[in-house]
C-alpha positions in Angstrom: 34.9 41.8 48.0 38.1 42.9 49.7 39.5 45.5 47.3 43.0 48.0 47.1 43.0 51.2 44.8 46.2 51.9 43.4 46.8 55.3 41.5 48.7 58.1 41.5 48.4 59.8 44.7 47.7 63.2 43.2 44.1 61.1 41.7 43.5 60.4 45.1 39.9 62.8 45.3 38.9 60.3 42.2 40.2 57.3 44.5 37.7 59.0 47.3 34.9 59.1 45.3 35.0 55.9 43.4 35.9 54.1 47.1 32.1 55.5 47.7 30.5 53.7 44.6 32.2 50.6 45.5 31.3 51.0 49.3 27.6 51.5 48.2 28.1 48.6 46.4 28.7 46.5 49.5 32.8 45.9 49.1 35.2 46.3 51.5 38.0 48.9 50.6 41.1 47.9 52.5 43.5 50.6 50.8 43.5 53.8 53.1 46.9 55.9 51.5 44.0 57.8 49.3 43.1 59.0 52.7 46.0 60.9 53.7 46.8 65.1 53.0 50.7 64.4 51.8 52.2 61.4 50.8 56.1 61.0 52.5 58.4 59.6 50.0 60.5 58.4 53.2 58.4 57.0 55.3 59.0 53.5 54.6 56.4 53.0 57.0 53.8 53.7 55.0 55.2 51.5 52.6 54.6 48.6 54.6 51.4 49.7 55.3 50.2 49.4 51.8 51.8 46.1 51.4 49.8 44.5 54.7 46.5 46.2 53.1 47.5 44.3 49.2 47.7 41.0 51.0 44.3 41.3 52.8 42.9 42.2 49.5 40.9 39.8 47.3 41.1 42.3 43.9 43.8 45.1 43.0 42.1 48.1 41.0 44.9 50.2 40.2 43.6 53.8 38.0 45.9 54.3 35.2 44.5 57.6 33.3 47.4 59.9 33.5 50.2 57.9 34.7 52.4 57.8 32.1 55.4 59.7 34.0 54.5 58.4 37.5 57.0 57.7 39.8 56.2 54.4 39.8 54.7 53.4 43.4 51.3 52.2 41.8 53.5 49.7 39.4 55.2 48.4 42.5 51.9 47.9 44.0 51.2 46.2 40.7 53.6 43.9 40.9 53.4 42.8 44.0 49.6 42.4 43.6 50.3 40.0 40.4 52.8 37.7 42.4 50.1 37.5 45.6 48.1 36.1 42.5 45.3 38.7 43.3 42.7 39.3 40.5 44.1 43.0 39.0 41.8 45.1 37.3 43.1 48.0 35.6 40.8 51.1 35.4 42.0 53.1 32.5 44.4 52.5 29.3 47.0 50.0 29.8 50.8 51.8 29.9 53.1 49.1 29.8 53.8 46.0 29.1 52.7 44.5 32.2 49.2 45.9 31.4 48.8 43.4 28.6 49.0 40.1 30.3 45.7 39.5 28.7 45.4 36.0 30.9 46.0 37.9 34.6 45.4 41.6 34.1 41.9 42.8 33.2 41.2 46.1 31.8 38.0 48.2 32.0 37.3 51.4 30.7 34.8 52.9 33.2 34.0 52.9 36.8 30.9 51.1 36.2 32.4 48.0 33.9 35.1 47.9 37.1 32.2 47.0 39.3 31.3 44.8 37.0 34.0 43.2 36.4 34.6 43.1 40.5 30.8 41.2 40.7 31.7 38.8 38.2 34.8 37.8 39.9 33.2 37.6 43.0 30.5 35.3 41.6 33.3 33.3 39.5 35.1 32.8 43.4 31.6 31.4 44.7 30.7 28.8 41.7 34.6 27.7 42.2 34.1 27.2 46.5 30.8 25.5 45.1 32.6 23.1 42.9 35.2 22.5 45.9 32.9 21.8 48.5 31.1 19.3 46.1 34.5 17.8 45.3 35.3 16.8 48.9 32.1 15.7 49.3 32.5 13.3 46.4 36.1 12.3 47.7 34.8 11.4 51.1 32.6 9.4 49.9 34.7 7.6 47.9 37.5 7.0 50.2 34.4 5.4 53.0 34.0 8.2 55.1 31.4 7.5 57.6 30.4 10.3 58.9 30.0 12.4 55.4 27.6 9.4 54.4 25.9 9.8 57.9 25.3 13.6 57.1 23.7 12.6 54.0 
């Protein structure tokens, strides 16, 4: 799976080590801010950046111990993440009100239910390209499609 950390960027050495599990794991991380020595509050730059990585993404794992007073760039990410429809997967207690849209926003407790939780929704995503594929199949077949019933 294709997946951007969000967090505060002063977590960013717990960003780096849990971007290892998940790496050993076999997923992608496409989020690279939690490799940088200062974050630039002007650099609007960057801020593009970290939008182009969210929409190459497949799931948003944003870390939420601690961020009670954050600034708020990880809720914007948030955000933005929930209107791309990505799966979001909160690692930590839930601080807002966002946090409790129990039908889009899932929350886990630990780094290890958060891989979990990431395997399950990548194995939910294959049953559902599954059930597509047989679909068409199905539809071509009932529209006449003569060279779906060749194939079969």
């Amino acid at each position: 799976m294709r997946i951007y950390f969000a967090s505060q960027f002063r977590a960013f050495p717990v960003v780096l080590a849990l971007k290892a599990k998940f790496e050993a794991a076999g997923h992608h991380i496409v989020s690279t801010w939690h490799g940088k020595e200062a974050l630039n509050l002007a650099a609007v730059g960057e801020a593009r950046k970290d939008i182009a990585e969210i929409n190459t993404a497949q799931v948003f794992v944003i870390l939420t111990t601690d961020c009670e007073l954050t600034r708020g760039g990880l809720w914007f990410e948030m955000g933005y993440a929930y209107s791309a429809a990505l799966q979001i997967i909160i690692l930590g207690p839930r601080i807002n009100v966002f946090c409790f849209l129990q039908d889009d926003v899932e929350q886990v407790d630990t780094d290890e239910a958060c891989l979990e939780a990431v395997a399950q929704y990548g194995r939910d995503l294959a049953e559902c390209d599954t059930a597509m594929a047989a679909a068409s199949r199905f539809a071509r077949l009932q529209t006449g499609d003569a060279s779906m019933e060749a194939a079969l």
